[in-house]
N, CA, C and O atoms as a GROMACS GRO file, in nm:
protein
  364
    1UNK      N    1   0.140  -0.870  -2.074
    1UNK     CA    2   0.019  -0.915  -2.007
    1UNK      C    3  -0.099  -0.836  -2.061
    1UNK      O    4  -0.106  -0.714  -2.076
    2UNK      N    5  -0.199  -0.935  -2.089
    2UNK     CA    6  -0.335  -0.870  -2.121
    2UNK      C    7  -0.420  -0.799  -2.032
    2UNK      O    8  -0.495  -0.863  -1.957
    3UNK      N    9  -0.418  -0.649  -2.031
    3UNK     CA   10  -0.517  -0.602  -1.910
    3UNK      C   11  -0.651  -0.535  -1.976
    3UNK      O   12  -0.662  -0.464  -2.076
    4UNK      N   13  -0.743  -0.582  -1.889
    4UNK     CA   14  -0.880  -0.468  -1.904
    4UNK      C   15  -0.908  -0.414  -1.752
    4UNK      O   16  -0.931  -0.451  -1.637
    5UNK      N   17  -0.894  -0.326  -1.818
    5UNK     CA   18  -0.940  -0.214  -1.682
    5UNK      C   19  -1.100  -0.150  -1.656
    5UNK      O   20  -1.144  -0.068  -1.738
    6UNK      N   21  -1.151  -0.176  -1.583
    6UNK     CA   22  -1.299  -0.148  -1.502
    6UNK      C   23  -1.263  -0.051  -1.421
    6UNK      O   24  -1.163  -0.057  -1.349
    7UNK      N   25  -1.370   0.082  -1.428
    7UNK     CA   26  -1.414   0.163  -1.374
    7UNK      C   27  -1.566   0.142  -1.277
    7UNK      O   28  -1.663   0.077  -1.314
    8UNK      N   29  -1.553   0.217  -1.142
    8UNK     CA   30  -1.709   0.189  -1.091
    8UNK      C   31  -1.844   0.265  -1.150
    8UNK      O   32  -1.959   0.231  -1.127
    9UNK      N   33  -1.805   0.371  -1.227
    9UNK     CA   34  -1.894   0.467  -1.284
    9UNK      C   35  -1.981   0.359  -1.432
    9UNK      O   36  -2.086   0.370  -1.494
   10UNK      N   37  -1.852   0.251  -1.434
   10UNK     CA   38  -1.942   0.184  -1.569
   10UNK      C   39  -1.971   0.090  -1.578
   10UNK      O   40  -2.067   0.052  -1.644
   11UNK      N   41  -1.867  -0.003  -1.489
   11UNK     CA   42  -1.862  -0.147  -1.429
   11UNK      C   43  -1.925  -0.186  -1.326
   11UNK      O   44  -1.988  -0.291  -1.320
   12UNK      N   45  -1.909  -0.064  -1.195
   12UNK     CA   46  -1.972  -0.132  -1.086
   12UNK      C   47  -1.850  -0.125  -0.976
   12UNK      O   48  -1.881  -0.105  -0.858
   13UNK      N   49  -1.702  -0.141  -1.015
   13UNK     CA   50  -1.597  -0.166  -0.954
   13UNK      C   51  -1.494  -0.102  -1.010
   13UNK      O   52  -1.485  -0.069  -1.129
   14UNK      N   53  -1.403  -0.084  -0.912
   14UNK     CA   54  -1.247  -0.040  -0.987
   14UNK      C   55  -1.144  -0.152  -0.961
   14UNK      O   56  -1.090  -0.201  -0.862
   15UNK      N   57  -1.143  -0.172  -1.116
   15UNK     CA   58  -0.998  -0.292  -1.129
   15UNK      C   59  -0.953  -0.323  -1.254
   15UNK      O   60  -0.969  -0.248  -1.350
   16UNK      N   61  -0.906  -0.410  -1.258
   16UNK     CA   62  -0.814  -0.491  -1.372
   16UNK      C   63  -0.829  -0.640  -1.358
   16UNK      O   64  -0.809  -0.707  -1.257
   17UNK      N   65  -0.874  -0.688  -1.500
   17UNK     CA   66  -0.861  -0.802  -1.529
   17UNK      C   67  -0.719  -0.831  -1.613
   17UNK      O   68  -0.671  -0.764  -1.705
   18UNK      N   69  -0.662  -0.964  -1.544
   18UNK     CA   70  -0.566  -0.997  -1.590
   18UNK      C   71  -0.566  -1.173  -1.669
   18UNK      O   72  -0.593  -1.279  -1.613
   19UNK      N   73  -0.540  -1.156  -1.765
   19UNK     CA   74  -0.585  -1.321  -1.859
   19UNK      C   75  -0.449  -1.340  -1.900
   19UNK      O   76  -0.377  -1.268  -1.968
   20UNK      N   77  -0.423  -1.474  -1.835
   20UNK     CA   78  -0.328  -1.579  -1.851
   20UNK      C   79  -0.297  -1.583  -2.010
   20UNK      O   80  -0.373  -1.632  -2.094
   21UNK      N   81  -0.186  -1.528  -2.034
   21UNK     CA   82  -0.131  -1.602  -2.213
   21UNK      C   83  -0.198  -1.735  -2.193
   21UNK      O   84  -0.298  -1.748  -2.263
   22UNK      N   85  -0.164  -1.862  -2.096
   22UNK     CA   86  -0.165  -2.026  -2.100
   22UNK      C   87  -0.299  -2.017  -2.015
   22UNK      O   88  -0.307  -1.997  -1.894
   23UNK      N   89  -0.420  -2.041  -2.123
   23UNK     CA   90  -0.534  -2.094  -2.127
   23UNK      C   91  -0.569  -2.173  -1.956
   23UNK      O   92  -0.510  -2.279  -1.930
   24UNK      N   93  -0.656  -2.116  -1.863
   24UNK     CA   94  -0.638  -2.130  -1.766
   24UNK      C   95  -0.840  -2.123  -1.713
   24UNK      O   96  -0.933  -2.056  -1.759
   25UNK      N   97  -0.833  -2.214  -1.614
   25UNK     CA   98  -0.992  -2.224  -1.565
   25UNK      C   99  -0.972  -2.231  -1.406
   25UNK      O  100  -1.018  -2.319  -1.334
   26UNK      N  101  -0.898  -2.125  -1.367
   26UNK     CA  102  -0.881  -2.067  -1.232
   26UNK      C  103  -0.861  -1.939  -1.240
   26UNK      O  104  -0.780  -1.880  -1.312
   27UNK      N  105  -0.952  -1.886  -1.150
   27UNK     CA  106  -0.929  -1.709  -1.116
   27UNK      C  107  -0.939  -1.654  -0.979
   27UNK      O  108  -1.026  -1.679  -0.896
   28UNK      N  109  -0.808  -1.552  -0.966
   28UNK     CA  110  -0.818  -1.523  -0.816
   28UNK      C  111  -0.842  -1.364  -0.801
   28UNK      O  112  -0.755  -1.288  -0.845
   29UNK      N  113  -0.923  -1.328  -0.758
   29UNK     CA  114  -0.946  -1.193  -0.740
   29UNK      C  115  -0.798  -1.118  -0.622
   29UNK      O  116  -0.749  -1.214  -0.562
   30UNK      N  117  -0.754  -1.036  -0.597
   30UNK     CA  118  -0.602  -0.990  -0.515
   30UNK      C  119  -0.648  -0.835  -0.520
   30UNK      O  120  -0.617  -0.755  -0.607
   31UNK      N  121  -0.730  -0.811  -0.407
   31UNK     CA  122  -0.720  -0.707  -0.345
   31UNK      C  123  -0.627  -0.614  -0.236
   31UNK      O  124  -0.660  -0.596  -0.119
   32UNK      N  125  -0.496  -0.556  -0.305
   32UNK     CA  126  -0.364  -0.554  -0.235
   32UNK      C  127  -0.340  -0.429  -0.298
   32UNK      O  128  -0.404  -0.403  -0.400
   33UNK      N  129  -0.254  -0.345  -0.252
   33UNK     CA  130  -0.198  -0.203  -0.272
   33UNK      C  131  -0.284  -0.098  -0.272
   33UNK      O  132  -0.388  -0.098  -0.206
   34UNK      N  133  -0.242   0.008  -0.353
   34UNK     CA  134  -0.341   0.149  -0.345
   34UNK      C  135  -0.440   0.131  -0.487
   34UNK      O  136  -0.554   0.176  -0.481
   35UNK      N  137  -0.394   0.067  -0.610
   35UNK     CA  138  -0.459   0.057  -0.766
   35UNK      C  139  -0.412  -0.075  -0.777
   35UNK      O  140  -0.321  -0.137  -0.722
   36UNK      N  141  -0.512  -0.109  -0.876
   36UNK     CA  142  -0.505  -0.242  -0.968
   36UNK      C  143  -0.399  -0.265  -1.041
   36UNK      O  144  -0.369  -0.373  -1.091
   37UNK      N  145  -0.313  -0.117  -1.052
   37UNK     CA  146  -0.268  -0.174  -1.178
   37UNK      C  147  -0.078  -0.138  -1.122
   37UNK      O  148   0.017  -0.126  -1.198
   38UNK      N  149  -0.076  -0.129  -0.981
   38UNK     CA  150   0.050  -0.050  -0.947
   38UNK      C  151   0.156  -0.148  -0.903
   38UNK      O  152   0.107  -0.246  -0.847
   39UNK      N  153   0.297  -0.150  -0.914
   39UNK     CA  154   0.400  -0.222  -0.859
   39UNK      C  155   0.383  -0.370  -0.834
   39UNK      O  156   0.448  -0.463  -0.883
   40UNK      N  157   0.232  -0.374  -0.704
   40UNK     CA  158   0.249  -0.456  -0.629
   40UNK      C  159   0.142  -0.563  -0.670
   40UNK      O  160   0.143  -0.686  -0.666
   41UNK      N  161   0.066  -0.486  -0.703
   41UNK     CA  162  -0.038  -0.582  -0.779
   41UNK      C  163   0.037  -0.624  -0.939
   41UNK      O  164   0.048  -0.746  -0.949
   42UNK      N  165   0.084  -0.554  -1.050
   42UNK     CA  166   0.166  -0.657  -1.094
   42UNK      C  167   0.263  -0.750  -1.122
   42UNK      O  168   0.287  -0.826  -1.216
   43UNK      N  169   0.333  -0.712  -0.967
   43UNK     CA  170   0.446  -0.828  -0.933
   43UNK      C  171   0.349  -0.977  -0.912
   43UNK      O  172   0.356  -1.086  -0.969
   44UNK      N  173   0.267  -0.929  -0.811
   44UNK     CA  174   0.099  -1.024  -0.741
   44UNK      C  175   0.075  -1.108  -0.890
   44UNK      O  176   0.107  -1.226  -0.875
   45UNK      N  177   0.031  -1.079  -1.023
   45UNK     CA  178  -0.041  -1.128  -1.142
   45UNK      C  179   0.104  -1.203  -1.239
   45UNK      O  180   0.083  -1.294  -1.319
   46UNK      N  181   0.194  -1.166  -1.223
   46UNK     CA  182   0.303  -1.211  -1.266
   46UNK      C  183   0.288  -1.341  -1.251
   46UNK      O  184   0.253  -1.426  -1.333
   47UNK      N  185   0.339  -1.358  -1.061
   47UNK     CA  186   0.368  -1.464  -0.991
   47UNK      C  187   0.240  -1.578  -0.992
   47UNK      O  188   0.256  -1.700  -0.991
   48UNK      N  189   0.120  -1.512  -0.995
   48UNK     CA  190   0.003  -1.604  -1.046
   48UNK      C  191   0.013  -1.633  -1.170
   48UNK      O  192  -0.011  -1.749  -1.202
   49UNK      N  193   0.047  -1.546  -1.262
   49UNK     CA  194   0.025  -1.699  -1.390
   49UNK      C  195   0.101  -1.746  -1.407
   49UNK      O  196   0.082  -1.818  -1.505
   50UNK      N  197   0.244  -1.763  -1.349
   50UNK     CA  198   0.308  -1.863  -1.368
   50UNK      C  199   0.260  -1.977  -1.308
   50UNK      O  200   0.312  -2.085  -1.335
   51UNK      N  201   0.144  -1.965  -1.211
   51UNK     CA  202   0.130  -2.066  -1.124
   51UNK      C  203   0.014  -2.126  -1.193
   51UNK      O  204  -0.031  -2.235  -1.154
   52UNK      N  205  -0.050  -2.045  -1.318
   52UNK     CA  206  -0.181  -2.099  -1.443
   52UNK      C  207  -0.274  -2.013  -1.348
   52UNK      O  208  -0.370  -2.072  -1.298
   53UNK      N  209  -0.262  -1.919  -1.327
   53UNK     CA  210  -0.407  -1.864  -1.243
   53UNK      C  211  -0.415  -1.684  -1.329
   53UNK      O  212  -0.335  -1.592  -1.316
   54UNK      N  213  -0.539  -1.690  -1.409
   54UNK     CA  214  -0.628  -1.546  -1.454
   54UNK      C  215  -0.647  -1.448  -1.332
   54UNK      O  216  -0.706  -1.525  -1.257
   55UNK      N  217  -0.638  -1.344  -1.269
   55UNK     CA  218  -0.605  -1.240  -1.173
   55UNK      C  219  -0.744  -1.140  -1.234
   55UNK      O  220  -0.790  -1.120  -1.347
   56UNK      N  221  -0.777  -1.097  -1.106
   56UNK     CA  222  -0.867  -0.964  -1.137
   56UNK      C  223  -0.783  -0.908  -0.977
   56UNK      O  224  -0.752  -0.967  -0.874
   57UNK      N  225  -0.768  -0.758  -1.027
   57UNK     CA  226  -0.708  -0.701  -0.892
   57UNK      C  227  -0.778  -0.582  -0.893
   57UNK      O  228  -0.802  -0.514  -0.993
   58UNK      N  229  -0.811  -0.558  -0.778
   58UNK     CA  230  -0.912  -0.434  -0.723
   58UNK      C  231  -0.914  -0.344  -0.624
   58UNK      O  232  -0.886  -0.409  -0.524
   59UNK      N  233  -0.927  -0.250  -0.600
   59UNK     CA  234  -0.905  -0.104  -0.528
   59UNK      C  235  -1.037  -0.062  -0.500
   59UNK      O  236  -1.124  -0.086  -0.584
   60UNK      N  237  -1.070   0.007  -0.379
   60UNK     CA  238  -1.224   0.088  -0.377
   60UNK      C  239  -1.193   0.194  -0.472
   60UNK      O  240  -1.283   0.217  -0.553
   61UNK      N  241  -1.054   0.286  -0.486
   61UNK     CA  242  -1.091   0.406  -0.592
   61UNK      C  243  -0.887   0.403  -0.615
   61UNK      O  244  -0.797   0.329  -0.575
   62UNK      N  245  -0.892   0.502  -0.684
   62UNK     CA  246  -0.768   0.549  -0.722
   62UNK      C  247  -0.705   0.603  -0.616
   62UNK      O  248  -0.737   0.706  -0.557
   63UNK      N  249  -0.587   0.510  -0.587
   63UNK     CA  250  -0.499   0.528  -0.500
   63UNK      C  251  -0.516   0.588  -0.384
   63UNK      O  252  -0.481   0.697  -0.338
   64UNK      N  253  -0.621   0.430  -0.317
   64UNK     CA  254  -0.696   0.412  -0.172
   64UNK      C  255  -0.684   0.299  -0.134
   64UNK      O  256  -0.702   0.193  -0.194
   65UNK      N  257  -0.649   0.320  -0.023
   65UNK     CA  258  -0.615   0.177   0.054
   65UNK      C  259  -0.664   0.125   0.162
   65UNK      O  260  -0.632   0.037   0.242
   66UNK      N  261  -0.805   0.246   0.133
   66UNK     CA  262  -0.906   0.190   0.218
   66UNK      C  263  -0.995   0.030   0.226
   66UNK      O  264  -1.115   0.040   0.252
   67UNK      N  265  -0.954  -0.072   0.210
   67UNK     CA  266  -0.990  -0.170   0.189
   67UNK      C  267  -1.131  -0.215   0.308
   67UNK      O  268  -1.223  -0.292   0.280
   68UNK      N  269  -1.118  -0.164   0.403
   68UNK     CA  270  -1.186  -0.180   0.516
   68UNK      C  271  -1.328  -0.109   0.552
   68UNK      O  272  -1.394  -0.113   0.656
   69UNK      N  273  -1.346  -0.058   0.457
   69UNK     CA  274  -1.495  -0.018   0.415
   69UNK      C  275  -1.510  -0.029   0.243
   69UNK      O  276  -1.524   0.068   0.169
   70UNK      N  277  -1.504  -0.132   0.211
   70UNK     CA  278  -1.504  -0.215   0.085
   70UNK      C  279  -1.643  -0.278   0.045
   70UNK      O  280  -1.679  -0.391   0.078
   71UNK      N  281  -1.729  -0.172  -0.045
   71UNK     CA  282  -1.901  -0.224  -0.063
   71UNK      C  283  -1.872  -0.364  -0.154
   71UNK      O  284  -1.802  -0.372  -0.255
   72UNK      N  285  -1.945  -0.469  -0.089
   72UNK     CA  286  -1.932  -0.628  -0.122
   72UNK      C  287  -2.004  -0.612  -0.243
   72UNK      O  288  -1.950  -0.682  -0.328
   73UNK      N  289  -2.109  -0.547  -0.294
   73UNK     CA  290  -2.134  -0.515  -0.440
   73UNK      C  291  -2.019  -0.500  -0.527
   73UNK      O  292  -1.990  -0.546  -0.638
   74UNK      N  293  -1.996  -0.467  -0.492
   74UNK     CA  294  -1.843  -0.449  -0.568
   74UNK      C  295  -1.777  -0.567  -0.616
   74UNK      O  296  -1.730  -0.576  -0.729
   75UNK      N  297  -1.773  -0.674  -0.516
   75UNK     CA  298  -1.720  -0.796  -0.584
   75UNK      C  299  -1.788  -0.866  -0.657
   75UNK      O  300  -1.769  -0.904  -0.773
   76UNK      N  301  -1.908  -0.892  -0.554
   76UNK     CA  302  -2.040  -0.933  -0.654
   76UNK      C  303  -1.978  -0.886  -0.846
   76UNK      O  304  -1.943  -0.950  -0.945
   77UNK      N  305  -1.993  -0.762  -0.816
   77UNK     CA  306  -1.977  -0.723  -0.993
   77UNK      C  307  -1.848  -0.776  -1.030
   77UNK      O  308  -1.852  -0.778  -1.153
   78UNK      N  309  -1.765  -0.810  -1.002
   78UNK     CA  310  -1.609  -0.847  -1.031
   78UNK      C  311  -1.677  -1.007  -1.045
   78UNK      O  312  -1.666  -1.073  -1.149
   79UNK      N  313  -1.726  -1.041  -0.960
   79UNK     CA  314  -1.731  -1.223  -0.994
   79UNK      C  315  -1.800  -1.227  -1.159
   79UNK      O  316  -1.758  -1.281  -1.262
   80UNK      N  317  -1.935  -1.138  -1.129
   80UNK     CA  318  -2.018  -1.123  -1.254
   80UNK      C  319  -1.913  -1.147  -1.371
   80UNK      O  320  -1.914  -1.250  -1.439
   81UNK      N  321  -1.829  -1.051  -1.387
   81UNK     CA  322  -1.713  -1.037  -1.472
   81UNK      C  323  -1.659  -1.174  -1.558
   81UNK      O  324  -1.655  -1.227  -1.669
   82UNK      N  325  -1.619  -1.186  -1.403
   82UNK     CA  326  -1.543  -1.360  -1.425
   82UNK      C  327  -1.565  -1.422  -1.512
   82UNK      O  328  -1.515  -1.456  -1.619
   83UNK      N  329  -1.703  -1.446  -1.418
   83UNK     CA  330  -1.840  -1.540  -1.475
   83UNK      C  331  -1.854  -1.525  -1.637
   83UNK      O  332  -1.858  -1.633  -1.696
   84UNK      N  333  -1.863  -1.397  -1.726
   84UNK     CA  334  -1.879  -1.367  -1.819
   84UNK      C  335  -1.742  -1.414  -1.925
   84UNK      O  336  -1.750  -1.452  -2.042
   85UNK      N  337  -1.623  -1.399  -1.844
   85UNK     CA  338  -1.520  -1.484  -1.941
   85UNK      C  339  -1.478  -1.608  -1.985
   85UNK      O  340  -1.551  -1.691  -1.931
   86UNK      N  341  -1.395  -1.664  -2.056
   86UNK     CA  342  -1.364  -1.811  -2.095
   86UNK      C  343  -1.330  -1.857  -2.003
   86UNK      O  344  -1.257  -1.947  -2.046
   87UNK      N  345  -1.327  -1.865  -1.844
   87UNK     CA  346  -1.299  -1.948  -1.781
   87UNK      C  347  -1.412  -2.029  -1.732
   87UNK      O  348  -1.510  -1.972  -1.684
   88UNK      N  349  -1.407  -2.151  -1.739
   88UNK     CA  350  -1.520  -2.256  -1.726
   88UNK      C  351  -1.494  -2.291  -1.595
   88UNK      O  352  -1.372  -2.292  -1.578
   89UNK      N  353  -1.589  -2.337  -1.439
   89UNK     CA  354  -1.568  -2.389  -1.394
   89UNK      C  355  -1.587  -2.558  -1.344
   89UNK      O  356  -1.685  -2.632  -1.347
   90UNK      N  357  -1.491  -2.572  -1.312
   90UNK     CA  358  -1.443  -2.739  -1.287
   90UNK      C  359  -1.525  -2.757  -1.161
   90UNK      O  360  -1.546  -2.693  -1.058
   91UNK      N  361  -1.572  -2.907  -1.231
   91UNK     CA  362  -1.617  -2.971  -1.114
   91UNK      C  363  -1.545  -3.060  -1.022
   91UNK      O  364  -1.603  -3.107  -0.924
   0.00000   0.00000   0.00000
């Protein structure tokens, strides 16, 4: 699996983008576990692209699971992201 990993010090956010091998124009952001990049979140990105779905998975910091004070800037910058890759959206 293809990962890029985002930092908030440079990105804005802490996560991982995950891009489908099979050319795909759906993306689900999966804010789940302690890191982007641990156990559960890539069992989570597995099971999505088999299903044709590009994954961004995100954490407030390194191995925090504080999800519940989660600055919405943060996604904002993760959509930005998106937005910036080959996925086109369908009308």
């Amino acid at each position: 699996m293809k990962k890029i990993s985002f930092e908030v010090e440079e990105s804005g956010f802490y996560g991982a983008y995950w891009e489908n091998k099979n050319k795909s124009n759906s993306a689900l952001i999966a804010m789940l576990g302690d890191d982007p990049s641990d156990y559960l979140a890539k069992t989570c990105v597995k099971w999505l692209h088999k299903n044709g779905v590009n994954v961004m998975t995100m954490s407030p910091a390194k191995k925090d699971y504080g999800h519940h004070n989660y600055p919405p800037e943060r996604i904002e910058k993760a959509i930005e992201v998106l937005k910036n890759t080959e996925i086109q959206k369908s009308v």
